[in-house]
N, C-alpha and C positions, 0 to 999 in steps of 0.2 A: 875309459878315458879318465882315470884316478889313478893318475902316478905315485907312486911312493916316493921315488926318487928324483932330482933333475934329471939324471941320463935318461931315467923313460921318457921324460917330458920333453925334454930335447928329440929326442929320438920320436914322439908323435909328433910335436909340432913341425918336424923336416919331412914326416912324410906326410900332412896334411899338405905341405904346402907344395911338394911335390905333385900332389893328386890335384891340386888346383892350376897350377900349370898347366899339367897335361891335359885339364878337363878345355884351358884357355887354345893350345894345340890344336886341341881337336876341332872347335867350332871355328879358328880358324883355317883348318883346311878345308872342313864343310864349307864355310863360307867361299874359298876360294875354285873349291870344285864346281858349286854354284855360278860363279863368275862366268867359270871356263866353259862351261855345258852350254851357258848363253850366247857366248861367242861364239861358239863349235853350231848351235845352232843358227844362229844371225850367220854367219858366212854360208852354211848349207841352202839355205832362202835363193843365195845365187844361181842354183842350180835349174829353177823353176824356166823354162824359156829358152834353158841350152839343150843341145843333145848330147845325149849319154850313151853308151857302147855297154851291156849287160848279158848274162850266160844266157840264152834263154832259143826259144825256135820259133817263135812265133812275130808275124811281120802284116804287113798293112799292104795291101797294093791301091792309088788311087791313081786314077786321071794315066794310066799304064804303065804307070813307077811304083815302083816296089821299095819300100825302106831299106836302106841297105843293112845287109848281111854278109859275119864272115868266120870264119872256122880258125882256132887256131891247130895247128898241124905239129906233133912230134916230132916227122924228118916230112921228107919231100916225096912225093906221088904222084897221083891222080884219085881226086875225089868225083864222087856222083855225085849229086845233088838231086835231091825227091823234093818236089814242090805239090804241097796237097791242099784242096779247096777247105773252107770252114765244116765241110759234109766228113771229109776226111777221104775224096777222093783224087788220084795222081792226077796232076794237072799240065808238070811239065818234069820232064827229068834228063838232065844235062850232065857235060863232063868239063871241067878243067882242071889245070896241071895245081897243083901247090908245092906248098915248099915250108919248108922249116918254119915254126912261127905265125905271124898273121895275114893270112888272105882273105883277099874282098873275094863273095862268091855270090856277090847279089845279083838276084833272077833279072830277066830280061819282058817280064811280064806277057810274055808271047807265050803262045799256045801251042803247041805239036803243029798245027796246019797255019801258025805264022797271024795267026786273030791274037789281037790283044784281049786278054782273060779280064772279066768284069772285076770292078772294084770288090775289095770285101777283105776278111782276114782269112791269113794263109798261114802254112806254117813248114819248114824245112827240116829236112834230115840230109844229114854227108853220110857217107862209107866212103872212106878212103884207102887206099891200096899201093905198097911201093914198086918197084920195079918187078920187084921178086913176086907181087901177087899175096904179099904178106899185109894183115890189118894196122893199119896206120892210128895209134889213137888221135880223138881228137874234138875239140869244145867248140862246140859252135855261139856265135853273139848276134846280138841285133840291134841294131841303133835306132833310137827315137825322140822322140821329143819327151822333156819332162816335163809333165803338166801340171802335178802340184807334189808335196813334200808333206807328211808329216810329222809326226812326237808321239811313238807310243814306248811308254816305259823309257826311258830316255833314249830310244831307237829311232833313227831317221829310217823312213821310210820314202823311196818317192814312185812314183806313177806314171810308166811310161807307156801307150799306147793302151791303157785300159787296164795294164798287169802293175801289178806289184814288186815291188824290191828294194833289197835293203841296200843302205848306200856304201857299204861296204863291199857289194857286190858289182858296182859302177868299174868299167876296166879302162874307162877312156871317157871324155868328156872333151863335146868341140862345141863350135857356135852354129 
């Protein structure tokens, strides 16, 4: 920083002041990223107390109600449905028709011999199958209450039924 000439001098002091610019740039988009993360985060809060719709197989049954569940389907069929106690044993296993996209395939809390099956956590598998006897792919979800939310690494996380997920993973949210 010992110019011989004005042209160097000129030529440092444009791009000092350039670099102070950019440096002003920068902490202003930090800043505003900061803002937004807050906001993103203050709006997610809402979530706490609604229900959510998430990939998952695992469901609640109380009082002979089952949380609702439901499969999304590739083309149209017929799915089984395997319903298995917290032990991991069959508890109920049924058949309905689906169809393209989203079907509710939530149990009926009844038992093979028509007894409502004790409270506790359950958990479901589909196979589904088209006309042809061909494998249908297909994602199963399960709805529940979101009980709390939190902030790791700037990740929302929220908590539904005991399980965890990220809120990116949420495919539907109601009241």
């Amino acid at each position: 920083f010992n110019p011989m000439d004005n042209q160097q001098f000129v030529s440092q002091l444009t791009e000092l002041t350039s670099l102070e610019q950019l440096q002003s740039i920068n902490t202003q988009l930090t800043d505003n990223q900061t803002i937004s993360q807050s906001l993103n985060n203050t709006m997610l809060l809402s979530l706490v107390g609604r229900r959510a719709t998430v990939p998952g197989q695992d469901f609640t049954l109380a009082g002979g109600t089952a949380d609702p569940f439901k499969v999304q389907a590739a083309t149209g069929g017929t799915a089984t449905v395997t319903v298995k106690d917290a032990a991991g044993q069959v508890v109920a296993t049924y058949q309905r028709p689906v169809t393209a996209g989203w079907n509710d395939l939530t149990w009926d809390g009844r038992l093979a011999d028509g007894s409502v099956a004790p409270d506790g956590a359950y958990t479901f598998s589909v196979e589904a199958k088209d006309r042809a006897g061909n494998a249908i792919a297909t994602t199963g979800y399960v709805t529940g209450e979101v009980e709390s939310i939190r902030f790791e690494d700037g990740v929302a996380i929220v908590s539904i039924a005991g399980h965890d997920y990220y809120v990116s993973e949420i495919a539907q949210v109601s009241r």
